[in-house]
BATOR-704955 format. One record per residue (C-alpha): residue in one letter; z, x, y. Coordinates in pm, whole numbers, plus 50000, padded with zeros to 5 digits. Example, Ala and Ser with C-alpha at 12.3 -4.5 7.8 and 13.67 -1.06 7.14 Angstrom:
<atoms>
A507805123049550/S507145136749894/
</atoms>
This chain:
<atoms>
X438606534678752/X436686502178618/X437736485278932/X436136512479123/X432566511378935/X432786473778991/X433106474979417/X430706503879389/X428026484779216/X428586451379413/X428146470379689/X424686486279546/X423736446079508/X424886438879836/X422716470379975/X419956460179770/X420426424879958/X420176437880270/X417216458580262/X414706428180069/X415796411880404/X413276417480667/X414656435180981/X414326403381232/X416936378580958/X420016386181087/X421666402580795/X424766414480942/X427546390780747/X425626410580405/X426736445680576/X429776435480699/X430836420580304/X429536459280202/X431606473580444/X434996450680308/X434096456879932/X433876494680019/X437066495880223/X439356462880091/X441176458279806/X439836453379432/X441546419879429/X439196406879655/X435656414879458/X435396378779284/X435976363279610/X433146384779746/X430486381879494/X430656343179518/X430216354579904/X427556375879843/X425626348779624/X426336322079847/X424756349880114/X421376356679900/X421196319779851/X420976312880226/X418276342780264/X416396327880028/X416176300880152/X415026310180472/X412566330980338/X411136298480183/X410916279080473/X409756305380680/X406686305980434/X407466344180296/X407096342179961/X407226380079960/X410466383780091/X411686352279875/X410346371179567/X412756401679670/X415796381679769/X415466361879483/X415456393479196/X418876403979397/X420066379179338/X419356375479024/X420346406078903/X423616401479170/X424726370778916/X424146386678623/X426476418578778/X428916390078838/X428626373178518/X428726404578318/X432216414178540/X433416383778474/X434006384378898/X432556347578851/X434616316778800/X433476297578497/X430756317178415/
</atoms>
């Protein structure tokens, strides 16, 4: 059951992702890691909330040199709150 609550809220974080990217970043790998957390195996969720930071990292980071500092500001509370999910799960390796 704990397993469950953990894909369900990566997969909240993940959503989250997605929609504080705007709709002409390509944010397809994001949905496609939802759709595997949702649907794969509970083995898998460490491997794919380094992913998923990895992911938010790279939006950011667009965002920034795209000059949206909006957008940045959004990405970057995700992912905040996406490593402190992982921390907190311990889904993180040395953390």
């Amino acid at each position: 059951m704990i397993q469950d609550y953990l894909a369900g809220e990566l997969s909240v974080h993940l959503g989250d992702l997605a929609e504080a990217t705007p709709p002409w970043v390509a944010v397809q790998d994001v949905i496609r890691l939802r759709h595997q957390v949702e649907s794969g195996p509970v083995s898998g969720l460490a491997t794919a909330t380094e992913r998923a930071l990895t992911m938010a990292d790279g939006l950011c980071w667009d965002s920034l040199t795209r000059g949206d500092t909006d957008t940045f500001t959004r990405q970057a509370r995700v992912s905040a709150e996406l490593r402190q999910f992982g921390v907190c799960a311990r889904l993180l390796a040395g953390a």
